[in-house]
C-alpha positions, 0 to 999 in steps of 0.5 A: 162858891157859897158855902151852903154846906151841901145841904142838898135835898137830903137836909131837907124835912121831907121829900115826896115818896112814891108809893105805888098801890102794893105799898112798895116804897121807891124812893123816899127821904125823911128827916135828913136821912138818904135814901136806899134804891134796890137794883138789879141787873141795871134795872129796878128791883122790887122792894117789899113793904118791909124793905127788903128787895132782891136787888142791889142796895145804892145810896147816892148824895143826890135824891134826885139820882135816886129817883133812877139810877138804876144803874148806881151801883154799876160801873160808870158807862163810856159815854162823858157828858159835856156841858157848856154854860152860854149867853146867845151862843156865846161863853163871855158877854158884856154887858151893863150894870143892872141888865138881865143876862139871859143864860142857857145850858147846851149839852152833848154826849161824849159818843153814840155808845147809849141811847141819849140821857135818861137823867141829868142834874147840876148846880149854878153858882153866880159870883156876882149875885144871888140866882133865881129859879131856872126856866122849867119847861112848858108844853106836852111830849111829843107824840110817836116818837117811835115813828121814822117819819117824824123823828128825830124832828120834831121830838128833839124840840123840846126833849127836856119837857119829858124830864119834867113832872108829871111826865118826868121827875124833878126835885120837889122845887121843880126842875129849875133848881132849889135856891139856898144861898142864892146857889140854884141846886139841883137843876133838871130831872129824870125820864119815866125810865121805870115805866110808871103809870098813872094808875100805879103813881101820879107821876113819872107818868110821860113817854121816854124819849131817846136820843136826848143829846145824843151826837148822832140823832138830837145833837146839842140839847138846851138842858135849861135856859134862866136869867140873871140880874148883872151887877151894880159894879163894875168887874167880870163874873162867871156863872159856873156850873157845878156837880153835874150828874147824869144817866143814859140810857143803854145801848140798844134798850127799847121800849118793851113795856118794862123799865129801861136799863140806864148807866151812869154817865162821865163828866166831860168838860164843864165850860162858864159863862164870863159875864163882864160888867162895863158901865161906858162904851163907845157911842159914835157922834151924828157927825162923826167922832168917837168917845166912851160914854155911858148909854145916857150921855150917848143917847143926849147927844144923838149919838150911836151906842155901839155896846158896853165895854167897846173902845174907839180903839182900831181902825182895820180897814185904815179908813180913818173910822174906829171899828165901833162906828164904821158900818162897812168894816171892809172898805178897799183901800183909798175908798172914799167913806162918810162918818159911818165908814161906807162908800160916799160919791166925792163932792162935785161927782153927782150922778145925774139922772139919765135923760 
């Protein structure tokens, strides 16, 4: 991991405040300096224009927790959040030098003992190169989620536009993250859990969605989807994610109009993503053969690129075609196959057309 000193938002010169119509601040760092969030009961307290508020005082390293953890000053909760970083489902991708490596992060509560995430947060780090901004996400809430008729699907979609401004709340680069050394900081964002509306502030201003990765409603949640450049040299990288921070909302909350209670969550198990780079692989021969080429000099020879990083080692079903080039990888013993590895009619036993 770089050494970017954890100059996280708080570092940075100002980050927008949220002042609503009496003057109360909500949140605001100035200077360098963190912010104070006042709770009380699990739930917002007020904050007079002075600064005093009837609720309990919680200093957090992340801003972005800030925003909502109304809960900071409370017991962790008991549910744990597991997050997992993949390629297409996968935790390890071969792939070759210079390619975009396209990257998800899959979430899950630990147990139903909540109503899904209220907020979530994270870095990525990527040893094998500088990141750019994750994906935002794109569209509008979806309306009546409240209806049994139309939830969970379709409102589990696409629930991490409800994290993001203007329905949500992001750290002021947006929810795909702050760049500093080529670290991303500060992915994701929080839900309108304060009920915010436009005519108080211009934004959180979206409807909460619950059951956000939660097992028994929206199960696995993409938390963020990105991209990378591999690099130039060959070797294995892992992108790895790290401080991960997260709220759910509490067991039976509902909407009634007021703030929702929100407790911090656990962190779970944290798994990579293994990125190896290979520059040759096995490209197999029009006419049979195998070699480890490079996709260029495969390609030259009319050959069959069969993926970076894969030998023309093992022959499983023993039909005398290596794995990397038999397209029936399961023919009976004694078939008889052609250079692809599938069934071919021996010479001289040639169907003939039924008269």
């Amino acid at each position: 991991m770089r050494n970017h000193g954890r100059q996280v938002l708080p570092r940075l010169a100002v980050v927008t405040a949220l002042l609503f119509p009496t003057g109360s601040l909500l949140f605001g760092v100035e200077n360098g300096d963190s912010a104070t969030l006042r709770v009380r009961d699990g739930r917002l307290g007020p904050i007079d224009a002075s600064g005093a508020g009837a609720g309990k005082a919680a200093s957090m390293e992340n801003p972005l927790a800030l925003w909502f953890t109304a809960s900071s000053g409370a017991t962790p909760g008991t549910s744990d959040l597991y997050v997992s970083v993949q390629s297409n489902g996968l935790s390890s991708v071969v792939v070759l030098p210079g390619s975009v490596v396209n990257y998800e992060v899959v979430g899950i509560l630990s147990n139903d003992s909540n109503e899904g995430l209220a907020l979530v947060g994270f870095d990525l780090d990527f040893d094998g190169g500088d990141l750019s901004p994750a994906d935002s996400p794109t569209g509008v809430p979806t309306e009546d989620c409240d209806d049994p008729i139309n939830y969970p699907s379709p409102c589990c979609d696409n629930p991490m536009i409800n994290f993001t401004q203007p329905w949500g709340v992001t750290n002021p680069a947006g929810f795909g993250g702050t760049v500093i050394n080529g670290d991303l900081i500060q992915i994701g964002g929080a839900q309108n859990t304060i009920n915010n509306t436009p005519d108080q502030a211009p934004f959180p201003m979206g409807p909460v969605l619950t059951g956000v990765a939660q097992p028994s409603v929206c199960g696995f949640a993409v938390l963020v989807t990105g991209s990378l450049s591999a690099p130039q040299v060959v070797g294995i990288y892992t992108l790895q994610l790290e401080n991960l921070f997260a709220n759910v909302i509490q067991e039976g909350e509902t909407d009634d109009g007021t703030s929702w209670a929100t407790e911090a969550a656990g962190v779970g198990e944290i798994s990579s993503l293994t990125i190896e780079v290979a520059a040759t692989g096995a490209c197999c021969g029009m006419s049979g053969g195998c070699n480890e080429e490079t996709p260029a000099n495969c390609s030259a020879k009319a050959g069959f690129f069969a993926g970076p990083g894969v030998t023309c080692s093992g022959d499983d079903d023993l039909d005398h075609v290596v794995n990397a080039c038999d397209r029936c990888p399961a023919t009976p013993p004694g078939t008889v196959v052609g250079v692809n590895g599938c069934h071919r009619l021996p010479s001289g036993n040639r169907l003939r057309n039924a008269k």
